[in-house]
N, C-alpha and C positions, 0 to 999 in steps of 0.2 A: 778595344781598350778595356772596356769594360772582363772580359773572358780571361785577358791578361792580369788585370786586378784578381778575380776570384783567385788566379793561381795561385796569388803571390801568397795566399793567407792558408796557415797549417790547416791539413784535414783535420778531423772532428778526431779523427782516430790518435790525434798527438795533443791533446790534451783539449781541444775543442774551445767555447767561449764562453761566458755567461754575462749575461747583461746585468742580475744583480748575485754576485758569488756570494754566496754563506758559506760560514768556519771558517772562513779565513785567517789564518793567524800570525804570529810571529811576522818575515821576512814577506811574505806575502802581502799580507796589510798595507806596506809600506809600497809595495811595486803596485799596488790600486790607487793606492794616494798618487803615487807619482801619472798614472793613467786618468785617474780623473781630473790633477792638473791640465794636462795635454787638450781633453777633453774642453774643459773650460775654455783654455784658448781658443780650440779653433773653432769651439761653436760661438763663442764670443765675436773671433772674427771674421763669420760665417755671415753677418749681417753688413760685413761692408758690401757686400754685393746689393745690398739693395739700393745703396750708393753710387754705386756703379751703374746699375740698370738706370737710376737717375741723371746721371750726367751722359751715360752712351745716346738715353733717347733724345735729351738736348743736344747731344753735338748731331745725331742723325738727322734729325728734324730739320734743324737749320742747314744741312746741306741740304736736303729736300726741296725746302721751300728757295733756297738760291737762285735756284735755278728757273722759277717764276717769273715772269715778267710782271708781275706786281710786288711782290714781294722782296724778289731777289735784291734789288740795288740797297732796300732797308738794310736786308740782314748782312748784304758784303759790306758793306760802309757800317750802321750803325752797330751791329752785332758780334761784326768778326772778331772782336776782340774777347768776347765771353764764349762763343763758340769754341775757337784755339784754345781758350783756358780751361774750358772744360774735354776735350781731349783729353790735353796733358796728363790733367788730373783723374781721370777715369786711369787714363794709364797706369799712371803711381800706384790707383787705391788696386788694379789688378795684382802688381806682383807683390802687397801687401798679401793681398788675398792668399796667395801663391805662398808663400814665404811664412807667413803666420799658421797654415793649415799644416806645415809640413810635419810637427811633433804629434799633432793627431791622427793625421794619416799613419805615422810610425808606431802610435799605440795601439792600433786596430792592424798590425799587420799585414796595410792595404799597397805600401808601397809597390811598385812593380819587378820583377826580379826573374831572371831565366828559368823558368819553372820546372824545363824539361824533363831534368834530370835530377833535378834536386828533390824534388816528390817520390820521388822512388827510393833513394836513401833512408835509412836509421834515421833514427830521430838523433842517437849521438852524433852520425856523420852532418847532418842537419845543424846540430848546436856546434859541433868543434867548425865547422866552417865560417856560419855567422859569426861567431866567436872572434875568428881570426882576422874576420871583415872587421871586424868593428872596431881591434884595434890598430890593424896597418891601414886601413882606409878611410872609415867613419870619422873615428875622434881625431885625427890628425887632420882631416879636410873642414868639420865644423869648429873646432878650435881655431883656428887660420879665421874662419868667417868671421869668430866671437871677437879674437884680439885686431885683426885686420880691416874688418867692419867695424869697428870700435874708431879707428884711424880717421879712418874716410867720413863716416859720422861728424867728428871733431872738424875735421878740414874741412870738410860741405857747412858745417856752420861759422866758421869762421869768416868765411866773403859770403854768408847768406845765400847760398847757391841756388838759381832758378833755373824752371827751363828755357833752354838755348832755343828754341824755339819761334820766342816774340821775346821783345824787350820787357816786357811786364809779366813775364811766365808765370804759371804756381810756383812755391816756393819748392824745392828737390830735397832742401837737407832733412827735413822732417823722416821723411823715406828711407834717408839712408842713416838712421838708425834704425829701423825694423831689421837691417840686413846684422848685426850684434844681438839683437834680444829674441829675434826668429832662430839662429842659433845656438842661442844659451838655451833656449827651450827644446831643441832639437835633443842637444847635449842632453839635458838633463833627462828626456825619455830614454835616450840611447843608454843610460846607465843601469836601468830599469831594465830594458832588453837583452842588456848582455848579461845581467845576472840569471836573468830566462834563459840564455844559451846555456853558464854554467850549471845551471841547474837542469836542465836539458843532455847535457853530456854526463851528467852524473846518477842522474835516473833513468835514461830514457825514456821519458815523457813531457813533451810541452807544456810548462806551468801554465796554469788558466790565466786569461785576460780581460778585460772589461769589452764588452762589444756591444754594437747599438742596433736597432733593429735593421735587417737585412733584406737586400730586391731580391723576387723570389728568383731570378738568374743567377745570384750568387748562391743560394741555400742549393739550387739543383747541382749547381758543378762541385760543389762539397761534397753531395749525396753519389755523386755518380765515382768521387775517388775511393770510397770507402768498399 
């Protein structure tokens, strides 16, 4: 996965990365602001995992210990009930995790993508195709999420929606607003990126991007395309 990751991200040879750009000016400026929004969020939501690791090692634990003949009948009878809800909720904060990270993944140009053949292409053939992705596929699919997600949000709050689960579940609706605002964020790198394409098919060169320190697997599969 990881090998497939390095692919997905421009050689050095197409405009490359910088962790902190200088001269940046004009139209530039403004696709770093929008990069280091992205940034924010998902290093922001980068710490619900440490919530996650909290809740996965309670609900593990207590299947552990279940199965003890001293323990066990406590934790099925007096515990099940915080065990179950703690699942749930681990679950939730996962596709949180998932969902929130997606605009930052998309400013570091990590998402995954058929590499094959596209790395050997121009850098215009490269941008007129993203290009063309982004507006018969990308904006038409994350839009759908923003207003349709927006729906489901409303109506999960309106009966209070829990999980089906146990009668006393975590609450759901909370969650299903992240699936509208993990989108708008989505969206709004994606605007930022296809100006990159534009600008991309008009110079043949990949405008620079904000990028964060790198595992030296990904720095050697760069090095090996050039």
């Amino acid at each position: 996965m990881q090998g497939a990751i390095s692919a997905a991200v421009p050689p050095v040879t197409t405009g490359g990365t910088a962790a902190e750009p200088t001269g940046a000016v004009g139209l530039e400026r403004y696709l770093f602001r929008i990069d280091r929004l992205s940034a924010w969020v998902g290093k922001t939501c980068a710490w619900i995992i440490v919530i996650l690791a909290v809740f996965m090692t309670y609900d593990i634990t207590c299947r552990y210990f279940s199965k003890t003949p001293v323990l066990g009948p406590f934790i099925r009878e007096e515990l099940w009930f915080t065990r179950a809800w703690a699942y749930d909720f681990a679950y939730e904060m996962y596709g949180t995790l998932f969902m929130m990270g997606g605009a930052y993944t998309l400013s570091r140009a990590a998402h995954v993508r058929g590499d094959i053949f596209y790395r050997m292409w121009p850098v215009r053939v490269q941008g007129a195709v993203d290009l063309l992705l982004f507006i018969v596929a990308f904006f038409p699919g994350v839009l759908a999420l923003v207003f349709v997600g927006l729906q489901w949000g409303q109506l999960s709050y309106s009966f209070l929606e829990r999980s089906p689960t146990q009668p006393q579940g975590p609450p759901i609706w909370p969650f299903k607003f992240v699936i509208p605002v993990a989108a708008f964020f989505l969206a709004v790198q994606g605007v930022a990126e296809t100006i990159r394409c534009v600008q991309a098919v008009r110079t043949g060169v990949w405008p620079r991007r904000l990028s964060d320190v790198e595992e030296t697997e990904t720095i050697l599969a760069r090095q090996s395309e050039v």
